[in-house]
C-alpha positions in Angstrom: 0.0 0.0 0.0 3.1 2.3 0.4 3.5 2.6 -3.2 0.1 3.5 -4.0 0.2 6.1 -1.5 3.4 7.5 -2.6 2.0 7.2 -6.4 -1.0 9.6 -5.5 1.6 11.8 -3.7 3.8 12.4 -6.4 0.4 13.2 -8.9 -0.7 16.0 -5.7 2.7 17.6 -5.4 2.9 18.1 -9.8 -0.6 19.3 -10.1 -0.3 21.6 -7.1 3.4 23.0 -8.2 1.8 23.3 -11.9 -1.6 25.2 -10.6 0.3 27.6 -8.8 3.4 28.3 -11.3 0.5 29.7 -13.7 -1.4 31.8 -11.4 1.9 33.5 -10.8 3.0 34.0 -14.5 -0.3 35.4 -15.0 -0.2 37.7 -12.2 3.3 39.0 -12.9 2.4 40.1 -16.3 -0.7 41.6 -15.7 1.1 43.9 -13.5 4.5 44.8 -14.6 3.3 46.4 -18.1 1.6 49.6 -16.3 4.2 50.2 -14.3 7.3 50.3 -16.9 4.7 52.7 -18.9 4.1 55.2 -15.7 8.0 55.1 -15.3 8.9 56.0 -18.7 6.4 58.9 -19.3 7.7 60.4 -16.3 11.5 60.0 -16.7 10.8 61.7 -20.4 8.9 64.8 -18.7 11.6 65.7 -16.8 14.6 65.1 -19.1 12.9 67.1 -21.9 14.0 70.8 -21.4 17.6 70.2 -20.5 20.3 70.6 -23.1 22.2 72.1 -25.6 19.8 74.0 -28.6 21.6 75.8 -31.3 20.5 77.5 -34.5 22.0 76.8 -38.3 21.3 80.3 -39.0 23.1 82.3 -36.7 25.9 81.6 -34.0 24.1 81.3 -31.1 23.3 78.4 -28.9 21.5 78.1 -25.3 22.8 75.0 -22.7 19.6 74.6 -20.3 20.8 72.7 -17.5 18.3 71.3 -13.8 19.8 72.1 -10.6 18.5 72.0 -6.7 16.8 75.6 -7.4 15.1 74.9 -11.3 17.1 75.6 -14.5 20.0 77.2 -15.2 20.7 78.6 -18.5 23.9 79.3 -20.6 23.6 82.0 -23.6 26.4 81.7 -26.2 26.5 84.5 -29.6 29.7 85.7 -31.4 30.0 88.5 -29.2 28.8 87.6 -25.6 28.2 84.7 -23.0 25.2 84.8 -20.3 24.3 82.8 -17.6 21.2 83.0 -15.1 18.2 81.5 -14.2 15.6 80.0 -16.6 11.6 79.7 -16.0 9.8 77.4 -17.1 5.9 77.5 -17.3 2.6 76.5 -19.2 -0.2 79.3 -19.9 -3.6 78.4 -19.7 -3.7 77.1 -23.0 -1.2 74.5 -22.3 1.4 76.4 -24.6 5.1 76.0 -22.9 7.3 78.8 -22.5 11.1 79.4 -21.1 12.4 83.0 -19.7 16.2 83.5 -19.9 15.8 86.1 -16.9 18.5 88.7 -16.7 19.2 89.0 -20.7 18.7 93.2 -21.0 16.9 93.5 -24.8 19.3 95.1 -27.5 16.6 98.0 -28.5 13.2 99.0 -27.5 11.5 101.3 -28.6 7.7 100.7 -27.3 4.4 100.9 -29.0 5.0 104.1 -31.2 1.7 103.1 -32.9 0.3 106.7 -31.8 3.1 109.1 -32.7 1.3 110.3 -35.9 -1.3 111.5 -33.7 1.0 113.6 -31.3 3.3 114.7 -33.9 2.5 118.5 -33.9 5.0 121.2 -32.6 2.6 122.4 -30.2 1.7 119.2 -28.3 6.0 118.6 -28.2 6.5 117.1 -25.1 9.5 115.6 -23.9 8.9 111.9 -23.5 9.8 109.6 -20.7 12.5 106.9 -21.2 11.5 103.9 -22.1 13.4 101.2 -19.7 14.8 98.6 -21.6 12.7 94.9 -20.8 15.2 92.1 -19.3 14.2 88.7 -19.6 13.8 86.5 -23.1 11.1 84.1 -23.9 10.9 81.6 -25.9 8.3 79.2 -26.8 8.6 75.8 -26.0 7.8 72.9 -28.3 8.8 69.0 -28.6 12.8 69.7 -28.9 12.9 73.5 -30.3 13.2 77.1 -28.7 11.5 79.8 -30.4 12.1 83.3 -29.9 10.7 86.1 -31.6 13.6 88.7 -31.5 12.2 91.6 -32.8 9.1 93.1 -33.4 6.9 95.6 -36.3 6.9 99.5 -37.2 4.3 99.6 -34.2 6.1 97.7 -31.5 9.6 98.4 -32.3 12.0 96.3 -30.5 15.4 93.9 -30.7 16.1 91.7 -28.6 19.4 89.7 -29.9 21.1 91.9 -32.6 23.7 89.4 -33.2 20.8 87.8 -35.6 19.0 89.4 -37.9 15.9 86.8 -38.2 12.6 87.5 -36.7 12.3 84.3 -35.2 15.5 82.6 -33.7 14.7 78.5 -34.0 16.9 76.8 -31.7 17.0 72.8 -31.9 18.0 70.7 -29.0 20.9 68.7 -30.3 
């Protein structure tokens, strides 16, 4: 009778062993696959904005970098090199924006839309200064910095005279 016994056993022990090594296959699968998505959406949020964008047009590039505090930002043309503090935002709309804080604009001139209109000898009025902005901002989108760096005959302004295009394009590299 032992080897009876020992026969029903043995065919116990397999089907038990079997049962429970597919319950755990299942179960592993089921939930690893959520988790490695969550982990990679968030580790490509944060890495997006830091790096090195330059433009084929003109020699300028922009080296965003994280630290304890935010970003830090390094401006490089052919005839100057900034560094400072960079914001990053979203608007309302969910369009992203970054301010290289502390850049001083080249010109500015303000809205001289209404000039025409006070342009008589009589009304001739010395006019304020205009303070020149600090701070560029760019637009953020996918890998590319856009800023517009200078503006019309009714908001006359420069804000980067080392180039001459109205929009600087500046693609992470």
């Amino acid at each position: 009778m032992k080897p009876v016994f020992t026969i029903v056993y043995i065919i116990l022990s397999v089907f038990l062993i079997s049962a429970c090594t597919n319950k755990k296959v299942e179960n592993v699968v089921e939930k690893d696959i959520p988790k490695t998505e969550i982990s990679a959406e968030i580790n490509k949020n944060e890495e997006s904005i830091e790096g090195i964008y330059k433009t084929a047009e003109c020699d300028i590039s922009v080296e965003i970098t994280k630290n304890k505090d935010g970003y830090q930002y390094l401006l490089k043309t052919n005839l100057r090199k900034v560094k400072g503090k960079a914001t990053f935002s979203t608007n309302e709309s969910g369009e992203k924006y970054l301010v290289l804080e502390g850049i001083k604009w080249d010109e500015y001139e303000g809205d001289i839309s209404n000039e025409e209109e006070n342009d008589s000898l009589a009304d001739s009025k010395p006019e304020p200064e205009l303070e020149i902005p600090v701070g560029i901002d760019a637009s953020y989108v996918k890998d590319t910095l856009t800023i517009q760096n200078y503006g019309n005959a009714m908001n006359s302004y420069t804000k980067i005279s080392e180039c001459g295009l109205k929009y600087i394009q500046l693609v992470k590299k």
